[in-house]
GULUM-913085 format. One record per residue (C-alpha): chain; x, y, z. Coordinates in steps of 0.1 Angstrom, whole numbers, m for minus. Each point is the difference from the previous one (the first is absolute). Layout:
BEGIN
> chain/u/v/w
> A/X/Y/Z
...
! end
This chain:
BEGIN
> chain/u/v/w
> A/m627/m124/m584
> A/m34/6/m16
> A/m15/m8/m36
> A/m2/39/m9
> A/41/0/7
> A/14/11/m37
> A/26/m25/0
> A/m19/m29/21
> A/12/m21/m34
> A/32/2/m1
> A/2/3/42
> A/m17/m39/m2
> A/20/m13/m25
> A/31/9/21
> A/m11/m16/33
> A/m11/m28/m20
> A/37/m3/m16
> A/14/3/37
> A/m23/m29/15
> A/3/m23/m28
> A/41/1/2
> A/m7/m3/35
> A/m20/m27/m3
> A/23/m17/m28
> A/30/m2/23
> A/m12/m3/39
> A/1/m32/20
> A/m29/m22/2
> A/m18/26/m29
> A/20/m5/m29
> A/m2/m44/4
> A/m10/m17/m29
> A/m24/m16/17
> A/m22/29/m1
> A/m10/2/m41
> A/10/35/m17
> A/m36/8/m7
> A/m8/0/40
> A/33/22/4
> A/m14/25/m28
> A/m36/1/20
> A/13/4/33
> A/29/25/m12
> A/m34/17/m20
> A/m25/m1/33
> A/29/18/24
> A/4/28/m24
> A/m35/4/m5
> A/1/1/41
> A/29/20/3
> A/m11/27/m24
> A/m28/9/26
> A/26/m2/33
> A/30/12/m8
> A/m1/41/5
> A/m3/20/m29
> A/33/18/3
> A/14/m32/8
> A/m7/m12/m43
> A/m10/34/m20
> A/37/16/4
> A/13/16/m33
> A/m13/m26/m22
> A/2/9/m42
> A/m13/m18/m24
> A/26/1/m26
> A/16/m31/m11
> A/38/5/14
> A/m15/7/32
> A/m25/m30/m1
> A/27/m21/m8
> A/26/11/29
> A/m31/m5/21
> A/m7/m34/m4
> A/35/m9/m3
> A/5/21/36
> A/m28/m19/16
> A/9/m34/m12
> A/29/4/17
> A/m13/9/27
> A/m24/m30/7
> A/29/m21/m12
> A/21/10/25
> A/m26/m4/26
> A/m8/m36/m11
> A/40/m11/m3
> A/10/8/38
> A/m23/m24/9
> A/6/m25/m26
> A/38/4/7
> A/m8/m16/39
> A/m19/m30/m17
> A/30/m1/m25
> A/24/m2/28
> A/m24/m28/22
> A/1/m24/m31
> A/41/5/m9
> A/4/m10/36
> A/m24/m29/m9
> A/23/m7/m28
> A/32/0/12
> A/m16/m25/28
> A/m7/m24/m24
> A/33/4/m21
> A/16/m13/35
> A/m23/m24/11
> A/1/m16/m37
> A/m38/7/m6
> A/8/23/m26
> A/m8/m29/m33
> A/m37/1/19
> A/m20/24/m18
> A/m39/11/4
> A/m23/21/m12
> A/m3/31/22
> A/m33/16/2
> A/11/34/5
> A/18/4/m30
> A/m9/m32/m23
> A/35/m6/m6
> A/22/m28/13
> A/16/5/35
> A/16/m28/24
> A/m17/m7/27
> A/14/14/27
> A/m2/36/m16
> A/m39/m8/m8
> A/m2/m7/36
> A/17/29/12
> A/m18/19/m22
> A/m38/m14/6
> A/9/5/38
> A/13/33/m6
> A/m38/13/m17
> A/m15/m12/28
> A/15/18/20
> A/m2/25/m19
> A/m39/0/0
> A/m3/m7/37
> A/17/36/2
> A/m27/18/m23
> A/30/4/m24
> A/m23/3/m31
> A/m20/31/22
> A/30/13/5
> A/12/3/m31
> A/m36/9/m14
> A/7/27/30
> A/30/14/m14
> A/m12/0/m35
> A/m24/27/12
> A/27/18/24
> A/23/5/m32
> A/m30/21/m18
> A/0/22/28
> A/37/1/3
> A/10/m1/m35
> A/m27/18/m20
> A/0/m13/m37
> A/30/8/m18
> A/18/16/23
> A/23/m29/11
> A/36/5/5
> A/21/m34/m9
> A/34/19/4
> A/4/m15/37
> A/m23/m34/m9
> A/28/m18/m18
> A/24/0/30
> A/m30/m8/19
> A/m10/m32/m15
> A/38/m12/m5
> A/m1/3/39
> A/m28/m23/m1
> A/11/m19/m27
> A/32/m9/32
> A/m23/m6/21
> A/m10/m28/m22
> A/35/m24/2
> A/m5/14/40
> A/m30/m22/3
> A/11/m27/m22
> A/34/m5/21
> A/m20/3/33
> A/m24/m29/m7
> A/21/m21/m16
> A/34/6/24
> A/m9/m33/20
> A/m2/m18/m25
> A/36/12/m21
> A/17/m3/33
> A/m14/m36/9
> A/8/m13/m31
> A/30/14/m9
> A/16/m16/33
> A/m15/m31/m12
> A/15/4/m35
> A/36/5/17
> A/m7/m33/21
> A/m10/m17/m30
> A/34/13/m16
> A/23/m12/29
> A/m22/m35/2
> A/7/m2/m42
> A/33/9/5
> A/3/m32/29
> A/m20/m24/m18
> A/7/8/m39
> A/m14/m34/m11
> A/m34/12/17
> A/m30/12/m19
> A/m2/38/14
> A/m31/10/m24
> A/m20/m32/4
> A/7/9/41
> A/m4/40/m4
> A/m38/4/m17
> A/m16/m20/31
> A/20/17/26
> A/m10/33/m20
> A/m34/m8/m3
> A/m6/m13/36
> A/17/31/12
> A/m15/23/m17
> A/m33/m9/10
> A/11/m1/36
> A/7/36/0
> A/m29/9/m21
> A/m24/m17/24
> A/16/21/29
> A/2/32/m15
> A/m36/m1/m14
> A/m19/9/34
> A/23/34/m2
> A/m4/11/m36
> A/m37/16/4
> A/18/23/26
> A/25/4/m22
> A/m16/10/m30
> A/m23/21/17
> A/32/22/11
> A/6/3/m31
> A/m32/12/m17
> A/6/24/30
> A/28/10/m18
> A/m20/2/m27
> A/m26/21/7
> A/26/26/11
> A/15/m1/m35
> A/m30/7/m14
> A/m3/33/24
> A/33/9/m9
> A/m2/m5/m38
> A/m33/23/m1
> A/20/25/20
> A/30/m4/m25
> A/m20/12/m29
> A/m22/23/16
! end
């Protein structure tokens, strides 16, 4: 795309709408950590790059500069980077419930912290699921790959030419695969403890006069950590199987609205 293109304006306002939502919404980008005025210059810099990469037929398509159409455009493209940003999000989503439905067993769950990510509270096992999981999601070149694909979807879907009619079906599949991951990591742990709730039942049941809680929040605790300990070595593997997963989404979304 060149200077001398009649609707360069309007072409680089929309890839600057489609890398900002993008931006806004994918893991690792869109942490707090990283101030909103670095998110607006980096989102600025990659369209001021793009505009000079991505082929011209790729971004000049039927582009008119009347305010209806302006209007569907951006809304189009927002979408679209949105969508791009929130099947990766969805994975982290799905690390930390798993992180949180740990602690809710394990008794951890009145422990709150700051995470860093997100500057919200968390418990600390899902801030340590989730810390662990965007390493490994660095150690992959996740954020190049999702840079990556944010340049495959202007050749692949030219600006506003998106079709969401498929997308919505799309993303609820992901959106599953969400309680998939959060069940998977976390299955030790409800299975563990759940036997140990029914012996702590039978033993209350035996011994009435005994204090099960003051007995129960140890146990739980000592447990807990146990299994935590010996599952940690595996999650790297783990959650690199499923940024795997991931990065396939991501194909198939782009193909989805092609």
């Amino acid at each position: 795309m060149t200077l001398l293109s009649s609707n360069f304006v309007l072409a680089l306002f929309l890839i600057f709408v489609r890398i900002s939502s993008l931006i806004m919404t994918a893991p690792y980008f869109n942490s707090a950590a990283f101030p909103r005025r670095v998110k607006l210059f980096f989102a600025l810099i990659l369209t001021f790059i793009l505009s000079f990469v991505i082929p011209e037929e790729s971004v000049l398509g039927p582009l008119q500069p009347t305010l209806p159409f302006v209007v569907t455009a951006i809304v189009l493209e927002l979408l679209v980077g949105v969508a791009l940003g929130l099947v990766g999000q969805l994975i982290f989503a799905g690390i930390e419930m798993a992180g949180r439905l740990i602690s809710l067993k394990i008794t951890l769950s009145f422990a709150q912290i700051i995470d860093a990510m997100s500057q919200q509270k968390t418990d600390i096992v899902g801030n340590l699921f989730t810390m662990l999981a965007v390493l490994v999601f660095l150690s992959m070149d996740g954020d190049k790959i999702f840079i990556n694909g944010l340049v495959k979807s202007f050749e692949v879907i030219p600006l506003n030419q998106a079709e969401l009619k498929q997308a919505g079906p799309f993303m609820l599949e992901v959106a599953n695969y969400l309680f998939v991951i959060a069940i998977q990591i976390a299955a030790p742990f409800l299975v563990v403890l759940f036997i140990l709730d029914l012996s702590l039942a039978i033993f209350a049941r035996i011994m009435p006069q005994a204090n099960i809680l003051f007995i129960a929040i140890p146990i739980k605790l000592l447990l807990g950590f146990t299994l935590l300990s010996w599952m940690l070595p595996y999650m790297p593997d783990a959650f690199g199987k499923m940024f795997d997963r991931l990065f396939e989404y991501l194909v198939n979304l782009l193909a989805t609205m092609a």
